[in-house]
N, CA, C and O atoms as a Maestro MAE file, in Angstrom:
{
 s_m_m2io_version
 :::
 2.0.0
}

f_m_ct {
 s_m_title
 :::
 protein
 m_atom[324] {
  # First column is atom index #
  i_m_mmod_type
  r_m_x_coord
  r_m_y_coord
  r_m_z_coord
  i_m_residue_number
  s_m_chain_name
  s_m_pdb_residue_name
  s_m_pdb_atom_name
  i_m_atomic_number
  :::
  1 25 -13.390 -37.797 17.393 1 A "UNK " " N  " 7
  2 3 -14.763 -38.261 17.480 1 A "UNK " " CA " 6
  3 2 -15.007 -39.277 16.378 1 A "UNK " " C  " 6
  4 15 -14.503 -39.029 15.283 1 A "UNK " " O  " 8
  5 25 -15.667 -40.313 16.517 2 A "UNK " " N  " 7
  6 3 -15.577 -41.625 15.635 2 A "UNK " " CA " 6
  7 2 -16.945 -41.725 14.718 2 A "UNK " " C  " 6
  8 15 -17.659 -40.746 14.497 2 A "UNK " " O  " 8
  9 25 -17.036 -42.187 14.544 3 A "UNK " " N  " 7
  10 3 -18.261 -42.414 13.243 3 A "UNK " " CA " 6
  11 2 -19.769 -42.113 14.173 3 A "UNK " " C  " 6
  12 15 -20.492 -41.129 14.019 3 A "UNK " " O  " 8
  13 25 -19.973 -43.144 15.065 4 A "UNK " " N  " 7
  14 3 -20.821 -43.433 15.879 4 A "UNK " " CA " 6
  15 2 -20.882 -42.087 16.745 4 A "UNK " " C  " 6
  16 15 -22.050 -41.724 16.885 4 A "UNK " " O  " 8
  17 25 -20.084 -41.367 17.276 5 A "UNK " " N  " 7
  18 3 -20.084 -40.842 18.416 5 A "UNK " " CA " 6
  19 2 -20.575 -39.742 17.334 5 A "UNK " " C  " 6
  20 15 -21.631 -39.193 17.649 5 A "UNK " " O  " 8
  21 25 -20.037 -39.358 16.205 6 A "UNK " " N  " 7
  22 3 -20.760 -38.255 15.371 6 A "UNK " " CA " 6
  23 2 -22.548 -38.691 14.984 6 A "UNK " " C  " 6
  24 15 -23.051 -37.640 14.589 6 A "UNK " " O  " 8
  25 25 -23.360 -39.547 14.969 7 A "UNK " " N  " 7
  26 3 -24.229 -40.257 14.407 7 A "UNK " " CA " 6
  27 2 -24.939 -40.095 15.624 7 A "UNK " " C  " 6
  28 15 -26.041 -39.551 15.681 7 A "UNK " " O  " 8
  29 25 -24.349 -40.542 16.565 8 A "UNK " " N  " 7
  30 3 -25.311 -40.410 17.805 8 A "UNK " " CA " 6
  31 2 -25.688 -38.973 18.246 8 A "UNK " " C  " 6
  32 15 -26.706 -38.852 18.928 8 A "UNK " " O  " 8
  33 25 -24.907 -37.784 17.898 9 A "UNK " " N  " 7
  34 3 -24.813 -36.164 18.156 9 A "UNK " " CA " 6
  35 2 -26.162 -35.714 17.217 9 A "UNK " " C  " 6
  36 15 -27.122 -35.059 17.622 9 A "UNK " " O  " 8
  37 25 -25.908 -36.383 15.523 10 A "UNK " " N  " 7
  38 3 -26.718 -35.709 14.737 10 A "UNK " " CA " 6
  39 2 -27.821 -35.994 15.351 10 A "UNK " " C  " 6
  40 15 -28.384 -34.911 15.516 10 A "UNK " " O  " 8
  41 25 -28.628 -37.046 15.901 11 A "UNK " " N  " 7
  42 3 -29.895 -37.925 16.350 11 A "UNK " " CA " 6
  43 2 -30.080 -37.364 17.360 11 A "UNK " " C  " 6
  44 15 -31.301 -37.220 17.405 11 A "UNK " " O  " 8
  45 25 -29.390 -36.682 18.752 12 A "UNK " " N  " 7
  46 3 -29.642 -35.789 19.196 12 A "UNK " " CA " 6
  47 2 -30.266 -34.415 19.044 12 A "UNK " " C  " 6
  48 15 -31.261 -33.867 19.520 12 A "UNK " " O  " 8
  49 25 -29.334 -34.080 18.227 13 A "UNK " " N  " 7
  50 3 -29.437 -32.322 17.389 13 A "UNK " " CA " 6
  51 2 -31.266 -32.279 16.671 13 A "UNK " " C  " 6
  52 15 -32.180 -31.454 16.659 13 A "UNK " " O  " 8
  53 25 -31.075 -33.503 16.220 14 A "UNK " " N  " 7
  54 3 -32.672 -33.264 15.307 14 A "UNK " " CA " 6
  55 2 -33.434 -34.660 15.116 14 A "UNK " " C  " 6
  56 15 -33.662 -35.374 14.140 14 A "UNK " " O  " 8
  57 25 -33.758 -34.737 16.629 15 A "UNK " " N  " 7
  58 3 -34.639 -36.385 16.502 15 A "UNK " " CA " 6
  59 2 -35.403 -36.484 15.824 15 A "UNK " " C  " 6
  60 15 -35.865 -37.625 15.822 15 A "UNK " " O  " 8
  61 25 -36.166 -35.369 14.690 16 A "UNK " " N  " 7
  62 3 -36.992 -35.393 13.674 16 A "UNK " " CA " 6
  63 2 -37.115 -36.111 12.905 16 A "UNK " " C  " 6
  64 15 -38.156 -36.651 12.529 16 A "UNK " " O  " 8
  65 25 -35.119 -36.360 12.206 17 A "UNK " " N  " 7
  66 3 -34.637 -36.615 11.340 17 A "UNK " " CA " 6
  67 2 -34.272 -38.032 11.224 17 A "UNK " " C  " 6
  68 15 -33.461 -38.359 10.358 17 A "UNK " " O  " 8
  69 25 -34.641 -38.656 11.785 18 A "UNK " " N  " 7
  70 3 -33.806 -40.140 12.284 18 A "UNK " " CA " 6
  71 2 -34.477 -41.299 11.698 18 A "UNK " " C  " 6
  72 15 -35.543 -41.744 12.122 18 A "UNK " " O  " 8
  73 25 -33.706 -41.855 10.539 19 A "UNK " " N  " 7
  74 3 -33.980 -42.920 10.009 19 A "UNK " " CA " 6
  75 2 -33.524 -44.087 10.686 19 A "UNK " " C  " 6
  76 15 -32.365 -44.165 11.093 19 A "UNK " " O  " 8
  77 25 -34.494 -45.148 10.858 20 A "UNK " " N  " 7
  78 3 -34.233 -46.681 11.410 20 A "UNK " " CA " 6
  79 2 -32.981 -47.223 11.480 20 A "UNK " " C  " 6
  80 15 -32.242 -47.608 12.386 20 A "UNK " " O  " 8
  81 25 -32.920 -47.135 9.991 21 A "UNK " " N  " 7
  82 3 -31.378 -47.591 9.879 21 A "UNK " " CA " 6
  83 2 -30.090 -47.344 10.805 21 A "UNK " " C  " 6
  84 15 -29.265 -48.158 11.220 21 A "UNK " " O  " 8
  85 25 -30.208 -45.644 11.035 22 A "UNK " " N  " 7
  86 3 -29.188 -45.106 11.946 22 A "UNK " " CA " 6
  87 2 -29.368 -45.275 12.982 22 A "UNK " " C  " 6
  88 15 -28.343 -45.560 13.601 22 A "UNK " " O  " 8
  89 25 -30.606 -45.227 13.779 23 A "UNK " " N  " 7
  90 3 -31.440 -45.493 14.929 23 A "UNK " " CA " 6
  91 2 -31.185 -47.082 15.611 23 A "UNK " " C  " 6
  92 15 -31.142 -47.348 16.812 23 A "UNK " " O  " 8
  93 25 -31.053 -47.900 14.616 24 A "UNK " " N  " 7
  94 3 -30.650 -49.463 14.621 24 A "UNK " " CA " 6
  95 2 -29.741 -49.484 14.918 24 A "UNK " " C  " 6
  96 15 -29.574 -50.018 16.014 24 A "UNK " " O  " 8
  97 25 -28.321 -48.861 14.096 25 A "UNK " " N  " 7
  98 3 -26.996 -49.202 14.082 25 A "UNK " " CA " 6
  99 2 -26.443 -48.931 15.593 25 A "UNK " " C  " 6
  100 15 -25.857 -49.769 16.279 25 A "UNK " " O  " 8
  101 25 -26.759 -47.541 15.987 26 A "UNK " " N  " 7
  102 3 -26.776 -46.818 17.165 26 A "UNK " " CA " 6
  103 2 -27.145 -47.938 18.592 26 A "UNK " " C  " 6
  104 15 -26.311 -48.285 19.429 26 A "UNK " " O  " 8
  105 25 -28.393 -48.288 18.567 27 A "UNK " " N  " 7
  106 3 -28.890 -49.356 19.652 27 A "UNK " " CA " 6
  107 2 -27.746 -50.538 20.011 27 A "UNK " " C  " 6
  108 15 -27.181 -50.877 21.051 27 A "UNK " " O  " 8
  109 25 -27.693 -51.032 18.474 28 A "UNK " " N  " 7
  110 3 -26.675 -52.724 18.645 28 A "UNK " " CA " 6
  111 2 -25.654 -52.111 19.044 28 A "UNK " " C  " 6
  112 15 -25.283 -52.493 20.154 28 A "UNK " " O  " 8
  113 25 -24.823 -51.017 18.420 29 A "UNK " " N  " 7
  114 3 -23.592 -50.655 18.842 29 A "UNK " " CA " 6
  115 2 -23.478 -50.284 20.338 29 A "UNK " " C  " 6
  116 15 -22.330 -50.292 20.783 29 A "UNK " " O  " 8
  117 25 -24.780 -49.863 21.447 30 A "UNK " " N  " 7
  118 3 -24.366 -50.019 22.344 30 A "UNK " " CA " 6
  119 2 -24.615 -50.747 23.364 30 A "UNK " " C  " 6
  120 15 -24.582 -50.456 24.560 30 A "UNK " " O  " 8
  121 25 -25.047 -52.397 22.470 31 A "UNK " " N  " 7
  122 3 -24.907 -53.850 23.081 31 A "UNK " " CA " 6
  123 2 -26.347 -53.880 23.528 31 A "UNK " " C  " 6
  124 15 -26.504 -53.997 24.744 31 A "UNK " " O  " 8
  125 25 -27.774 -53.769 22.536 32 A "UNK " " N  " 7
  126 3 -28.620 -53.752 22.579 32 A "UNK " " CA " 6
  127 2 -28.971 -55.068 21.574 32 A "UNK " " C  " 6
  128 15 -28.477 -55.306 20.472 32 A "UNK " " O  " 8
  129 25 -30.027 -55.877 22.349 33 A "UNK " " N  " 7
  130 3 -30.091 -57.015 21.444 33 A "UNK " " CA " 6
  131 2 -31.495 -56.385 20.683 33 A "UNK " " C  " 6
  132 15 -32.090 -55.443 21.207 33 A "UNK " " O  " 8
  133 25 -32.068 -57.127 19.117 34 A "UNK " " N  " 7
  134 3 -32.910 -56.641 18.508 34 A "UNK " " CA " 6
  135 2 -33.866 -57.956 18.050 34 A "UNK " " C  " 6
  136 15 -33.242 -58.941 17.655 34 A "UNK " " O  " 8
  137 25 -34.986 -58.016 18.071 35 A "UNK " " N  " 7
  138 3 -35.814 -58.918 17.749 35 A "UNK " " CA " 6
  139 2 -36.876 -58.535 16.970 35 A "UNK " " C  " 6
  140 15 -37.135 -57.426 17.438 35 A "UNK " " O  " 8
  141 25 -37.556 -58.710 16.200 36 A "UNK " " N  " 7
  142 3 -38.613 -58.823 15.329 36 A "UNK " " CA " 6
  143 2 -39.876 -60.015 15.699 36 A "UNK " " C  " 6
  144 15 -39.767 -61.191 15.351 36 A "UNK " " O  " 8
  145 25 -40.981 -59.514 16.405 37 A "UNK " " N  " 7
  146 3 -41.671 -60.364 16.448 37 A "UNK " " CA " 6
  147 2 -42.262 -61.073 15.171 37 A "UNK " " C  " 6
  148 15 -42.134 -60.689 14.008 37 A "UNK " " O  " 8
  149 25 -43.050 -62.377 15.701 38 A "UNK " " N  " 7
  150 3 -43.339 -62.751 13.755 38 A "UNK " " CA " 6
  151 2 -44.686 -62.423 13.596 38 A "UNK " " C  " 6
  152 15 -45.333 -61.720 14.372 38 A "UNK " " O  " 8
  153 25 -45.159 -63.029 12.413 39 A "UNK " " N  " 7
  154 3 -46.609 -62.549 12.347 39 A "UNK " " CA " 6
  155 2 -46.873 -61.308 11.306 39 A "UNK " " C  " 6
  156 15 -48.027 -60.950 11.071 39 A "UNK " " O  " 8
  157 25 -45.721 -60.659 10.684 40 A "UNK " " N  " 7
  158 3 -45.474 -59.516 10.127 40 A "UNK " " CA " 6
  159 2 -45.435 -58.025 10.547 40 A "UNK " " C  " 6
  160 15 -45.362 -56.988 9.886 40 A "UNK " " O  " 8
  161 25 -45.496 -58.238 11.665 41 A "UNK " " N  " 7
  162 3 -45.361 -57.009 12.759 41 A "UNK " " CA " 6
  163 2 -44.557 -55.988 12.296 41 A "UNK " " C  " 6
  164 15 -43.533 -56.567 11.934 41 A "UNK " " O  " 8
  165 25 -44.439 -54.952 12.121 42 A "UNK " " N  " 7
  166 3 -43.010 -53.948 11.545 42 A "UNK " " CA " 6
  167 2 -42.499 -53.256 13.114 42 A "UNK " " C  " 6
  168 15 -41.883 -52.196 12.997 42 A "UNK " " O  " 8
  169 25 -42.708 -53.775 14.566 43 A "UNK " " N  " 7
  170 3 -42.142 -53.335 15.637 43 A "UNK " " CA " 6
  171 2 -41.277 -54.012 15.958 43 A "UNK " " C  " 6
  172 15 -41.501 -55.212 16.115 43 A "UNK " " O  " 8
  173 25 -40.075 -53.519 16.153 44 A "UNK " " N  " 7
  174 3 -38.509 -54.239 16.718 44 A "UNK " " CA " 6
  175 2 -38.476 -54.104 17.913 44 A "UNK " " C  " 6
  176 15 -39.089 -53.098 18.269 44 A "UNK " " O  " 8
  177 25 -37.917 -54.813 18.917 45 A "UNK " " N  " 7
  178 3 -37.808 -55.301 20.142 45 A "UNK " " CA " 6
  179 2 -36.488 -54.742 20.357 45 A "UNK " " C  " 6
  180 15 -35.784 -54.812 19.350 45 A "UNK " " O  " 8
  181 25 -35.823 -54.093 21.586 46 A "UNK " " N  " 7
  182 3 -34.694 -53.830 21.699 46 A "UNK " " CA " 6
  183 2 -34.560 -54.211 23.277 46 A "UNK " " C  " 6
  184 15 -35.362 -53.875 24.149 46 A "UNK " " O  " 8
  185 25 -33.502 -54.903 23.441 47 A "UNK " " N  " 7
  186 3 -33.539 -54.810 25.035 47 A "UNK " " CA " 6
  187 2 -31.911 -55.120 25.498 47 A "UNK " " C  " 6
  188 15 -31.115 -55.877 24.943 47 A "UNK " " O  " 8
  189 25 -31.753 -54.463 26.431 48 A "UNK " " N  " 7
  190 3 -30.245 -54.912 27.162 48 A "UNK " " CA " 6
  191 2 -30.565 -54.330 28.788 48 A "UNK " " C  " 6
  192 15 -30.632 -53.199 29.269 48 A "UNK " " O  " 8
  193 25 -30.721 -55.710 29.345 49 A "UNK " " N  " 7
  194 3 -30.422 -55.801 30.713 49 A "UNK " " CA " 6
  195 2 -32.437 -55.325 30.855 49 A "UNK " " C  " 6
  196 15 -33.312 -55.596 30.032 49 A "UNK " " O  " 8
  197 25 -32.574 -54.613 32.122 50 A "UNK " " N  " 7
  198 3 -33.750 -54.926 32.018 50 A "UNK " " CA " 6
  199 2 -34.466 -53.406 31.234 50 A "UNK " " C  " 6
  200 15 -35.536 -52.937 31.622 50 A "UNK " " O  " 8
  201 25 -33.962 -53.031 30.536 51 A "UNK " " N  " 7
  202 3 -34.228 -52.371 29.573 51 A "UNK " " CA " 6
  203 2 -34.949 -52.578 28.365 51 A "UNK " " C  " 6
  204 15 -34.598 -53.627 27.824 51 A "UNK " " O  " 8
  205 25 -35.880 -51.922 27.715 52 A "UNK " " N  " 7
  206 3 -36.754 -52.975 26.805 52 A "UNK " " CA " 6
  207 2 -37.309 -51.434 25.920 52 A "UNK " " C  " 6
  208 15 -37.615 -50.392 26.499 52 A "UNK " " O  " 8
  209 25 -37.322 -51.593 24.809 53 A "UNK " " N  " 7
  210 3 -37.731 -50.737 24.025 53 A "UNK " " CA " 6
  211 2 -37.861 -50.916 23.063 53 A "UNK " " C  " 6
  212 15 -36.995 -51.535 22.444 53 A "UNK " " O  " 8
  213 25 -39.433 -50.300 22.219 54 A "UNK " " N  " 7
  214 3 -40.258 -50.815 21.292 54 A "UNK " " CA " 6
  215 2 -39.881 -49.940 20.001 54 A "UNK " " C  " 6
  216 15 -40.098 -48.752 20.239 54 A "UNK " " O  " 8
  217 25 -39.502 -50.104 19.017 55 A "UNK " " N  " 7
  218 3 -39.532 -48.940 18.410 55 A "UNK " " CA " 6
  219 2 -40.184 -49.246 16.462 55 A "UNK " " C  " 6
  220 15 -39.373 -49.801 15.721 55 A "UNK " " O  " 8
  221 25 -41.428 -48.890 15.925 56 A "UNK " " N  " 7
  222 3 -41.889 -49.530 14.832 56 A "UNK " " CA " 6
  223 2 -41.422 -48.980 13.435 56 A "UNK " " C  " 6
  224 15 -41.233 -47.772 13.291 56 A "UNK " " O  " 8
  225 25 -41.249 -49.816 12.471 57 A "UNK " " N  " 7
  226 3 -40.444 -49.211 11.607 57 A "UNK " " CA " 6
  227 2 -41.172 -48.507 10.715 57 A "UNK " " C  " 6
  228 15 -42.237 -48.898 10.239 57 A "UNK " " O  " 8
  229 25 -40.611 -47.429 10.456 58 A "UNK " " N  " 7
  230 3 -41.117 -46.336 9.067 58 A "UNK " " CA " 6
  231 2 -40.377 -45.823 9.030 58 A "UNK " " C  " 6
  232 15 -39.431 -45.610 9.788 58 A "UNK " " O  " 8
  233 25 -40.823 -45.329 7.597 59 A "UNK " " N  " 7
  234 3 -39.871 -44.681 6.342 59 A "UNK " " CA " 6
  235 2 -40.766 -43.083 6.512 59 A "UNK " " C  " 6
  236 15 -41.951 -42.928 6.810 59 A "UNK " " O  " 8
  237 25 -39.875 -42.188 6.250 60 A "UNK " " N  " 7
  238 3 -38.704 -42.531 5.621 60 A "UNK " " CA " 6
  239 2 -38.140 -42.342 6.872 60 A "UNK " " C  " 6
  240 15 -37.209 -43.053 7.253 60 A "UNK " " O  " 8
  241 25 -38.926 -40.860 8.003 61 A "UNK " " N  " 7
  242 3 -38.016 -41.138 9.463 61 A "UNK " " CA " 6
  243 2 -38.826 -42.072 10.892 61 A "UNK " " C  " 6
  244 15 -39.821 -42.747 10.629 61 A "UNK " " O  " 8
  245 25 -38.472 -42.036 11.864 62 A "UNK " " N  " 7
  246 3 -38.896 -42.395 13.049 62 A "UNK " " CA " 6
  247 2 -39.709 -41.486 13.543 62 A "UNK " " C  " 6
  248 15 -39.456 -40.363 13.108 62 A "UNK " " O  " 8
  249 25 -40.603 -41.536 14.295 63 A "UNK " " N  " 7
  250 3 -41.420 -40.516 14.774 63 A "UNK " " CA " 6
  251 2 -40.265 -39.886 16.089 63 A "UNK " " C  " 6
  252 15 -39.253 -40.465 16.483 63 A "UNK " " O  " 8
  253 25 -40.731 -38.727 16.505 64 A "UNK " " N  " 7
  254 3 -39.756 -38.276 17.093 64 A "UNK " " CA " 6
  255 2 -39.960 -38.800 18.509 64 A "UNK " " C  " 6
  256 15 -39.187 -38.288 19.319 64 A "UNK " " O  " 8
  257 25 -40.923 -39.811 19.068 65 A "UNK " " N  " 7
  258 3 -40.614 -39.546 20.832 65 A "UNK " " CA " 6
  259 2 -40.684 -41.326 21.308 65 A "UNK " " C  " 6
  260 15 -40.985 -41.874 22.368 65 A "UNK " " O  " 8
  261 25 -40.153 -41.977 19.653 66 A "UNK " " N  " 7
  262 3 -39.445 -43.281 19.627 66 A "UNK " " CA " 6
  263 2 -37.696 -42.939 19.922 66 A "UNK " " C  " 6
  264 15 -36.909 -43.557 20.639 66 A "UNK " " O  " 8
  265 25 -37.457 -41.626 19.005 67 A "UNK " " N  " 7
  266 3 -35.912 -41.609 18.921 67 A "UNK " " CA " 6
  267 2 -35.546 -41.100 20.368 67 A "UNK " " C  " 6
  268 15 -34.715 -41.675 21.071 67 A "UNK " " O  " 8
  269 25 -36.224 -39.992 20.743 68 A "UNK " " N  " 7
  270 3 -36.217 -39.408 22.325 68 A "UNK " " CA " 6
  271 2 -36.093 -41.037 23.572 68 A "UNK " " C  " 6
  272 15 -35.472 -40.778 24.603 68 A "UNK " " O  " 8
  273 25 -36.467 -42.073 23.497 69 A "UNK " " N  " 7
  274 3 -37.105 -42.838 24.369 69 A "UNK " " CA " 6
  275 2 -35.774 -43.419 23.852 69 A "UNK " " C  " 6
  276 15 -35.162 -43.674 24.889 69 A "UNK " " O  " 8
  277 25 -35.129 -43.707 22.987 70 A "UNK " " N  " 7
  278 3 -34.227 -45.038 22.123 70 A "UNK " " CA " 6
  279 2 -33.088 -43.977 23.233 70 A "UNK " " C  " 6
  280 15 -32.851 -44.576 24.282 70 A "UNK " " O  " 8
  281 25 -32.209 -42.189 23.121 71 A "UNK " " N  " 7
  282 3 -31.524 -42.020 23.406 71 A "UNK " " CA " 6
  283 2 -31.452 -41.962 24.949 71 A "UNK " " C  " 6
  284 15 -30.470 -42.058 25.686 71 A "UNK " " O  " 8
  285 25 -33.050 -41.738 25.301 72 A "UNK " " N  " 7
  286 3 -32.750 -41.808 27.445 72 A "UNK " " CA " 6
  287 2 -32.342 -43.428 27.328 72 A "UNK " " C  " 6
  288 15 -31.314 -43.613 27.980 72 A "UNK " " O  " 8
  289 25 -32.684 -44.298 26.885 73 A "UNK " " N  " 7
  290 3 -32.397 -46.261 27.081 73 A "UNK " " CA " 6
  291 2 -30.771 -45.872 26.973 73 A "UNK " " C  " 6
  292 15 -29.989 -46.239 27.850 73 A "UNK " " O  " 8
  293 25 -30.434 -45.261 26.062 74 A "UNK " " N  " 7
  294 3 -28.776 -45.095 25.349 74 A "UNK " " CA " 6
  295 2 -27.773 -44.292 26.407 74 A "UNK " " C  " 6
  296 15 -26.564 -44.508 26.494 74 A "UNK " " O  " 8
  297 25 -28.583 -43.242 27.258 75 A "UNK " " N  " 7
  298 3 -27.868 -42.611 28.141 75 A "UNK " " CA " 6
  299 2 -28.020 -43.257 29.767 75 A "UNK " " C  " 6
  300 15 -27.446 -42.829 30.769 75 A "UNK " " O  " 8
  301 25 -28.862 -44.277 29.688 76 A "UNK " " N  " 7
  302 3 -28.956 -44.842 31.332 76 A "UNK " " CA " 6
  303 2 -30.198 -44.468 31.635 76 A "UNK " " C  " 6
  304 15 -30.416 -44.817 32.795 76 A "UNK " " O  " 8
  305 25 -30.891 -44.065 31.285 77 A "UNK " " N  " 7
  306 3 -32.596 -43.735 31.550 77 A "UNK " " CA " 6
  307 2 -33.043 -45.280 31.762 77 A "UNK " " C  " 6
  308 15 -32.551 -46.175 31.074 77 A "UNK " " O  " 8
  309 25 -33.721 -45.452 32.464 78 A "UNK " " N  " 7
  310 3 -34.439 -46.581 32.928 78 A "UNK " " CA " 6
  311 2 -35.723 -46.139 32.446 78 A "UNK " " C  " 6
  312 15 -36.360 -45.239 32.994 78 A "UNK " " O  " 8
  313 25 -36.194 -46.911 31.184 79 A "UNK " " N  " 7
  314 3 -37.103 -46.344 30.559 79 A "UNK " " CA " 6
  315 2 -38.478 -47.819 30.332 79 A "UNK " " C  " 6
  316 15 -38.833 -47.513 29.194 79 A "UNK " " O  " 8
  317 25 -39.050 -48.643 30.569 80 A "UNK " " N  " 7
  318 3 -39.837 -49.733 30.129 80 A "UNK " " CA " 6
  319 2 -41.176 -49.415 29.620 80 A "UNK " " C  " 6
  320 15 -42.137 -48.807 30.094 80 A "UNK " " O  " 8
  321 25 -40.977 -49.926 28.671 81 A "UNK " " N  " 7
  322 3 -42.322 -49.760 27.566 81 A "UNK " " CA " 6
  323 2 -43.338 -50.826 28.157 81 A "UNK " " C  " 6
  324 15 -44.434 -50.997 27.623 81 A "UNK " " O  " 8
  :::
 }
 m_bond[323] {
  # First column is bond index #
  i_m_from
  i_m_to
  i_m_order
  :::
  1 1 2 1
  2 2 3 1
  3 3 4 2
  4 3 5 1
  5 5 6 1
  6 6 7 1
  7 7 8 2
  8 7 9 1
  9 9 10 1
  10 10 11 1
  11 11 12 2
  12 11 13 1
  13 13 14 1
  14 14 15 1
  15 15 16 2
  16 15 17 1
  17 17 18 1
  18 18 19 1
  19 19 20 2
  20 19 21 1
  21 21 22 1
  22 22 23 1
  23 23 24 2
  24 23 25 1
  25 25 26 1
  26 26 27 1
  27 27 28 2
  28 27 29 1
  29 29 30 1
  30 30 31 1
  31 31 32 2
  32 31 33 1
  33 33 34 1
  34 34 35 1
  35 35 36 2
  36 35 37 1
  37 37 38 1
  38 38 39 1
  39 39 40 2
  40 39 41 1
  41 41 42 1
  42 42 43 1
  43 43 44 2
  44 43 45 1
  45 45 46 1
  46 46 47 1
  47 47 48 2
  48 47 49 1
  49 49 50 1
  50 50 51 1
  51 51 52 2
  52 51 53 1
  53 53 54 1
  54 54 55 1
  55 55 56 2
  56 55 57 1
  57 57 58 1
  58 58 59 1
  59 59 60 2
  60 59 61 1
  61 61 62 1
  62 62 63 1
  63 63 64 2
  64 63 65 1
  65 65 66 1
  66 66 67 1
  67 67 68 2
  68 67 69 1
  69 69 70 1
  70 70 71 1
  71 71 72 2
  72 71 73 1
  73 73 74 1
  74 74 75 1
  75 75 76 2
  76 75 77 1
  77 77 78 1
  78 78 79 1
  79 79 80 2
  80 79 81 1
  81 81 82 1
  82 82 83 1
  83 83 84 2
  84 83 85 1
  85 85 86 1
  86 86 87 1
  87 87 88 2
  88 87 89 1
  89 89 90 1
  90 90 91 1
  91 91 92 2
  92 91 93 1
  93 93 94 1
  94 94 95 1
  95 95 96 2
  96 95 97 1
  97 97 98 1
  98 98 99 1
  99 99 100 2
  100 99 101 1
  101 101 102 1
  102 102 103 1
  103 103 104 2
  104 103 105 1
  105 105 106 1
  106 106 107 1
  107 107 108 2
  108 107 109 1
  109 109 110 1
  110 110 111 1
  111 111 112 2
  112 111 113 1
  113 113 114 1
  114 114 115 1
  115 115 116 2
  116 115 117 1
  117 117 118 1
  118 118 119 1
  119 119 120 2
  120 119 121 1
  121 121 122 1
  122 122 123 1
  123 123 124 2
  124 123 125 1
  125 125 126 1
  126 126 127 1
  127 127 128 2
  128 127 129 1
  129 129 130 1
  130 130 131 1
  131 131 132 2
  132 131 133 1
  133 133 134 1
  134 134 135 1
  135 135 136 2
  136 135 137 1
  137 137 138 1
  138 138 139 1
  139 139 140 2
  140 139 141 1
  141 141 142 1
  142 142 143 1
  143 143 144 2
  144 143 145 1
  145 145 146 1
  146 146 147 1
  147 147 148 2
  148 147 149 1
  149 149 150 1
  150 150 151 1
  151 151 152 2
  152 151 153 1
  153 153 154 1
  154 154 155 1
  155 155 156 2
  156 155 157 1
  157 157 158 1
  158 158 159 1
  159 159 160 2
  160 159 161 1
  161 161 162 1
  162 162 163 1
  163 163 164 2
  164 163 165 1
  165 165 166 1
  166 166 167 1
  167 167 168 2
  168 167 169 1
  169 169 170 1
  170 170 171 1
  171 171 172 2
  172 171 173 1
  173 173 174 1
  174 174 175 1
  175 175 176 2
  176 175 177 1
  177 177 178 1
  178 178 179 1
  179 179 180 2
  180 179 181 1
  181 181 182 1
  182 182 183 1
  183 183 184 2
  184 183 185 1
  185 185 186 1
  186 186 187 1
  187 187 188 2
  188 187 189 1
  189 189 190 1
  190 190 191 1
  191 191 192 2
  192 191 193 1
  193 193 194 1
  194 194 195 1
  195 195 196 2
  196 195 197 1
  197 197 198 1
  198 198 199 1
  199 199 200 2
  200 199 201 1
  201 201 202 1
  202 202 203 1
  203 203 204 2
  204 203 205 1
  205 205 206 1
  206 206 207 1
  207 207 208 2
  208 207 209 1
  209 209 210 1
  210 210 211 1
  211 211 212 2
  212 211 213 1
  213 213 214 1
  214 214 215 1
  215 215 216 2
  216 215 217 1
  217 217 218 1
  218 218 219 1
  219 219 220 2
  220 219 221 1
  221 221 222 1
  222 222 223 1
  223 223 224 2
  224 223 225 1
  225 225 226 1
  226 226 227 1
  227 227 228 2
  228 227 229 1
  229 229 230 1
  230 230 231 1
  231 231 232 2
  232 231 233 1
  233 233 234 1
  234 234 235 1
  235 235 236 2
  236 235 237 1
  237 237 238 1
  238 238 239 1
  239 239 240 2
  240 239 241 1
  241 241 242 1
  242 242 243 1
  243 243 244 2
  244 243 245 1
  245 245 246 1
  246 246 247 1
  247 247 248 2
  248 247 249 1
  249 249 250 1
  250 250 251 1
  251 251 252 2
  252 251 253 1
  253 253 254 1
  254 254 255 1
  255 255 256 2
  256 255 257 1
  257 257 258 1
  258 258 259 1
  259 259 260 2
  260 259 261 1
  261 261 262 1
  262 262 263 1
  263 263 264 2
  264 263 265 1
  265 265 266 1
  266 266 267 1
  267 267 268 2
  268 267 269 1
  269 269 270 1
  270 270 271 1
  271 271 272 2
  272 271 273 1
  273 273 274 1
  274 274 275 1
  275 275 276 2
  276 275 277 1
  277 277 278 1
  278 278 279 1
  279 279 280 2
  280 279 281 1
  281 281 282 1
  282 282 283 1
  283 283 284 2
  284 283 285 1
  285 285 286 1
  286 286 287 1
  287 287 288 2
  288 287 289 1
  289 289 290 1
  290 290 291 1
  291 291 292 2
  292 291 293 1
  293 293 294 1
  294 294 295 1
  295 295 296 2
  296 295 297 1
  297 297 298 1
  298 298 299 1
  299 299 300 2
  300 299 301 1
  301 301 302 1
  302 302 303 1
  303 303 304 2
  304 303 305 1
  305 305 306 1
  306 306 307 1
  307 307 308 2
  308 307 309 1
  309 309 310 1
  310 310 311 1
  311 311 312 2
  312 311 313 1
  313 313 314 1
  314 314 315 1
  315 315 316 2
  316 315 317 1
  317 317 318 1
  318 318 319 1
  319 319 320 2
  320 319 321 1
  321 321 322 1
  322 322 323 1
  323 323 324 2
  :::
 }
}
């Protein structure tokens, strides 16, 4: 089991817990593009194919039913915000 494939389990186990950072790495790694609108917005844009998901940044974790919504996009859930 590889770095990612462990990272993606923990974020499962306890979507409570899920900092951006890991939440980020997770998305691109599975060929999710990321955008930042301007204007100073703290919401990131994620989308691959017609998939599209909003997810806003805070510290220290993610709220939990951003990380829930990020892993159905991650498992094939056809999910549009």
């Amino acid at each position: 089991m590889g770095k990612l494939e462990k990272l993606l389990l923990k974020i499962k186990n306890n979507p409570r817990q899920v900092r951006f950072d890991e939440l980020d790495k997770i998305l691109l790694e599975e060929g999710f593009k990321r955008r930042q609108p301007g204007g100073g917005s703290s919401h990131y844009i994620y989308t691959k194919g017609n998939v599209r998901l909003t997810v806003p940044y805070r510290k220290p974790h993610i709220l939990e039913v951003y990380v829930k919504r990020a892993i159905e996009a991650i498992e094939g859930g056809n999910h549009d915000e």
